[in-house]
VOGU-3710 file (C-alpha; in Angstrom, 3 decimals, decimal comma):
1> xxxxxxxxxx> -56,597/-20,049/19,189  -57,975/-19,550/15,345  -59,901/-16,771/16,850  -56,530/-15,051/17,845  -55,359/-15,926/14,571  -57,714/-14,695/12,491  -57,562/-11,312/14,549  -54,223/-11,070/14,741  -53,441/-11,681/11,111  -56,239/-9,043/9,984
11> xxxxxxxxxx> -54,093/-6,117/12,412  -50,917/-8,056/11,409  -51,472/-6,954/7,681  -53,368/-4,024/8,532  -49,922/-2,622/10,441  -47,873/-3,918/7,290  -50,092/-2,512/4,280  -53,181/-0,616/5,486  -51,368/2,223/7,921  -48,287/2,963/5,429
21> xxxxxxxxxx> -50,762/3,350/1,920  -52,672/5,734/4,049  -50,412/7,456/5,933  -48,964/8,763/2,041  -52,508/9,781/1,947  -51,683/12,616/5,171  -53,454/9,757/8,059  -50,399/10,538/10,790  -52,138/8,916/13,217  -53,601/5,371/13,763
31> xxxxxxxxxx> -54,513/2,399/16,755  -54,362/-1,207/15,530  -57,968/-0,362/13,693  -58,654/3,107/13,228  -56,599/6,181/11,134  -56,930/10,148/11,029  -56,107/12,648/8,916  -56,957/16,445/10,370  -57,274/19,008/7,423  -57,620/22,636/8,390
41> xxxxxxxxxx> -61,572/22,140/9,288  -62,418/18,581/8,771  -61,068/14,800/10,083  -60,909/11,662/8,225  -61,371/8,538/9,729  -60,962/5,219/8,358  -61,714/2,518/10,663  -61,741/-1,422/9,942  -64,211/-3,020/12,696  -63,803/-6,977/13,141
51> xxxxxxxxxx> -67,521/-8,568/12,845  -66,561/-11,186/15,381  -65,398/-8,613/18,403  -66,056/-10,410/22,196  -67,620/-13,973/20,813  -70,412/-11,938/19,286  -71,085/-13,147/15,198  -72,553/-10,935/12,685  -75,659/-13,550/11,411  -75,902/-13,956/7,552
61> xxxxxxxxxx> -78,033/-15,115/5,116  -79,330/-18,380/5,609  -77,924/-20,928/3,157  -78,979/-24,549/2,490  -77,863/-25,811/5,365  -79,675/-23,379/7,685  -78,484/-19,721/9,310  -74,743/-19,367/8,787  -72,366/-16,442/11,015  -69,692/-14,693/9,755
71> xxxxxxxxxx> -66,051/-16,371/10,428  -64,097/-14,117/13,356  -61,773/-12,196/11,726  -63,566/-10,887/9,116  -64,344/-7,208/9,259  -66,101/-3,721/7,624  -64,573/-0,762/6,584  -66,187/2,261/7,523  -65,144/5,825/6,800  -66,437/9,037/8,479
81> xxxxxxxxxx> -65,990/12,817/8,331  -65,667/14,853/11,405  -66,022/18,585/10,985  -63,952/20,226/13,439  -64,723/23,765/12,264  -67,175/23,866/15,740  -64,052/25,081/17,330  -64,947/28,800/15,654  -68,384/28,507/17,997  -68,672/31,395/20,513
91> xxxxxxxxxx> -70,462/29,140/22,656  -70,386/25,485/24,229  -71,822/22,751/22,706  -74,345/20,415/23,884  -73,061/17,153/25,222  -75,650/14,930/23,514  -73,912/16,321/19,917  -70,396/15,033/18,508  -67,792/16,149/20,974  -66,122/19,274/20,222
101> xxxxxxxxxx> -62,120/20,191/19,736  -61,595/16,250/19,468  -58,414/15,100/17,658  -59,213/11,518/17,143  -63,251/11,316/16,910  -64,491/7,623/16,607  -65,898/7,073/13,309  -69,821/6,576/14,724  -69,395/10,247/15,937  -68,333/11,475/12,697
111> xxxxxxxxxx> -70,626/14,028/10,477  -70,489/11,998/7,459  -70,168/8,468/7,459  -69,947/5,994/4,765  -69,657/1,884/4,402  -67,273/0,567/1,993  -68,031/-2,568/-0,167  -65,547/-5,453/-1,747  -64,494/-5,955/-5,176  -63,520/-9,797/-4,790
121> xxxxxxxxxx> -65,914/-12,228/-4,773  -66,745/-14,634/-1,690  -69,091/-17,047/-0,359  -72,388/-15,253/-1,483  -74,067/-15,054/1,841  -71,415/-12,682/2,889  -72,945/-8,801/2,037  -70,919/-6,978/-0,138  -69,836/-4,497/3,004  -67,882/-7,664/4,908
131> xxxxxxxxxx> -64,798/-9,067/4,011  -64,448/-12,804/4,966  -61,344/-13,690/6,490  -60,695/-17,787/7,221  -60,350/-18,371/11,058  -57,082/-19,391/10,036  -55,948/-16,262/9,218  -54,642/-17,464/5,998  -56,017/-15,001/3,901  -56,267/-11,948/5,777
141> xxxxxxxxxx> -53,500/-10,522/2,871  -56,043/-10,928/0,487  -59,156/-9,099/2,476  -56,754/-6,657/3,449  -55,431/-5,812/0,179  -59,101/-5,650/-1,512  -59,978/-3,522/1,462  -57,217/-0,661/1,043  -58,430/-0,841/-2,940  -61,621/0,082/-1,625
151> xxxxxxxxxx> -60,864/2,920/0,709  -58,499/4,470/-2,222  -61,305/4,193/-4,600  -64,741/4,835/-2,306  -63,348/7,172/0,488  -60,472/9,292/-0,791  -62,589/11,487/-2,859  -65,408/11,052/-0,712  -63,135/13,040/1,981  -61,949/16,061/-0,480
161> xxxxxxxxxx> -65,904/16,199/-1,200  -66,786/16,921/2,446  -63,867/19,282/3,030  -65,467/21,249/0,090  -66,960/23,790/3,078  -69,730/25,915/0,687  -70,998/22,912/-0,367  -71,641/21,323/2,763  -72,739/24,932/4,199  -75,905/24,537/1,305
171> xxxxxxxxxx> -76,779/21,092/2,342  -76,965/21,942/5,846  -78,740/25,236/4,869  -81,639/23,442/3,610  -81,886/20,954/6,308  -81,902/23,129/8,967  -84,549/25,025/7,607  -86,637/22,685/6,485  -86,573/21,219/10,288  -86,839/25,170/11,389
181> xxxxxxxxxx> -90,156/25,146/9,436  -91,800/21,858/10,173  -94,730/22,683/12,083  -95,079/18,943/14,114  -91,934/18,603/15,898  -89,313/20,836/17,109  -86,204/21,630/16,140  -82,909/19,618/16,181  -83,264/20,246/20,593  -79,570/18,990/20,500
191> xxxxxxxxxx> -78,806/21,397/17,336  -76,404/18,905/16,107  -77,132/20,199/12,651  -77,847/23,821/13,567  -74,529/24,038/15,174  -72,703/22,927/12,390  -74,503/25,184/10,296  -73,609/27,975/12,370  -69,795/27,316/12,843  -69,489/27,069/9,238
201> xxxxxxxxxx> -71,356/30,478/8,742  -68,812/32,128/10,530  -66,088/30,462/8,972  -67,125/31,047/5,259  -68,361/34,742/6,381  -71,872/34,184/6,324  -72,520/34,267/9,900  -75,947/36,884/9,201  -77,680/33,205/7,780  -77,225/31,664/11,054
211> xxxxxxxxxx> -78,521/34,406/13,392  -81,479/34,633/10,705  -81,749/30,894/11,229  -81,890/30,898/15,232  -84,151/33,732/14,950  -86,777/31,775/13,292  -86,079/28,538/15,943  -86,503/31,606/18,430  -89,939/32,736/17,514  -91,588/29,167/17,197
221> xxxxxxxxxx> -94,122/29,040/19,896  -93,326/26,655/23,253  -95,159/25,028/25,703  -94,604/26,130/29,280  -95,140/22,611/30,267  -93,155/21,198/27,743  -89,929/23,427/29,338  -91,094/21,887/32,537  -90,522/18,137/31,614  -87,778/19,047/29,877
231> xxxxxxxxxx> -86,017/20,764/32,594  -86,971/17,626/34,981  -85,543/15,347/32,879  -82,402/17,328/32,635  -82,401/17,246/36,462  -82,472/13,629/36,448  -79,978/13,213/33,828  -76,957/15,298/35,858  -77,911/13,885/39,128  -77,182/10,042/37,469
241> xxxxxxxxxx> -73,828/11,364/35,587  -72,715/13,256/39,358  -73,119/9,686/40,982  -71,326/8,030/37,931  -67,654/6,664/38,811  -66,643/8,188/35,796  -67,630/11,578/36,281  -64,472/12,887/36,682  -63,820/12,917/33,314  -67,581/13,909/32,441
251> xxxxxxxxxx> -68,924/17,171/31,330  -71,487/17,446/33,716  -73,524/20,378/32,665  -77,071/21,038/32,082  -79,033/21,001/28,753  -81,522/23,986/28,159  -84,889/23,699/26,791  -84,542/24,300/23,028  -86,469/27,606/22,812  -83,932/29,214/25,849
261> xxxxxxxxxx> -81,055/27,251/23,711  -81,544/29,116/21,174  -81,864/32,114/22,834  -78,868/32,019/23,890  -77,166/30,952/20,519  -78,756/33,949/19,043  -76,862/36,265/21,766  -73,746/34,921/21,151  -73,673/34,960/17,558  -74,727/38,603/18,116
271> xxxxx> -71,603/39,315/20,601  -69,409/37,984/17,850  -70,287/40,080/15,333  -70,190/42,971/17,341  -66,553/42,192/17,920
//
């Protein structure tokens, strides 16, 4: 029963201060733990995730007594940024990357991702990044109140940052290269990073860098026999997901090899600018 408690007065005050503060902030949508604002190429998230979920304890620092666990109800605050300017991609996107065209991405599939930390002091072996709540429950207020000072002073600025499009277009620019150019390992095969890159090319009018970019993952030499493993693998992979009992609501599709991936990126980057 304190376990219920504890919970229930974390959402409790969560429904009654949490939602309402941010939804002034332009977060219109929200579950009992997790809120998102869309802006014209990026999502928010803000998402408060109990350490004490299923009977499982987060495990602290050891005190004098021996190993201590955080009480259930107690919780982190994490905050993520989703770009959803990959809807602009002439092509489909991998299904290992985030998923594409969603509305309410979780926060662990988010672009940018942050942890939040507490301003009020607790019992030390708590980490700054967890707010204790009593299994009681009686003073979830006082977590959740800290916690909503930390998202307005950590996150919301954090957000208009990474909405800023040019400057996440020149951090991306020099990681993708600098993965483009490393000599022992191959590129991003899922081009979670070289997607983005790409889709925010095209958006900020740039799209020459990213066929420039794909042209240089192009020419890297392959092994035939790497393709071959690859394309095993992938074999493997769609023949488990076809017997899943969720695979009608699966994208069941195959991966390419990275060299014919980007292949055929660089072809349809080259159909859209010939439109």
């Amino acid at each position: 029963m304190k376990r219920q408690s504890a919970a229930a007065a974390v959402t409790g005050e969560l429904r009654r201060v949490l939602w309402p503060a941010l939804r002034d902030e332009g977060f219109d949508a929200h579950t009992s733990r997790t809120a998102w604002r869309a802006r014209a190429d990026t999502i928010d998230v803000v998402h408060v995730q109990s350490v004490g979920k299923s009977g499982f304890r987060l495990m602290l620092a050891g005190s004098d007594s021996g190993p201590a666990s955080a009480a259930f109800g107690s919780f982190a605050v994490l905050a993520g940024t989703y770009y959803s300017v990959r809807r602009v991609l002439p092509y489909s996107l991998s299904p290992y990357g985030p998923p594409p065209g969603a509305s309410r991405p979780l926060e662990y599939q988010c672009d940018r991702r942050i942890t939040l930390v507490k301003s009020i002091p607790q019992k030390p072996e708590y980490p700054a990044n967890i707010w204790a709540v009593d299994e009681s429950g009686r003073d979830a207020d006082r977590a959740v109140a800290d916690a909503l000072a930390a998202v307005r002073a950590q996150s919301l600025r954090w957000f208009d940052e990474n909405a800023d499009l040019e400057s996440a277009f020149a951090e991306l620019r020099r990681d993708c290269w600098a993965l483009a150019r490393r000599r022992d390992r191959r590129p991003d095969e899922f081009f979670r990073r070289e997607d983005l890159f790409a889709a925010l090319a095209i958006r900020l009018g740039k799209i020459d860098e990213a066929t420039v970019l794909f042209e240089s993952i192009v020419a890297r030499p392959h092994d035939l026999n790497d393709q071959r493993e690859h394309d095993k693998q992938e074999a493997r992979r769609v023949r488990r997901l076809e017997r899943s009992p969720r695979r009608d609501k699966l994208v069941i599709e195959p991966v390419p090899f990275w060299h014919d991936g980007a292949v055929a990126r660089l072809g349809a980057l080259a159909a859209l600018e010939q439109t």
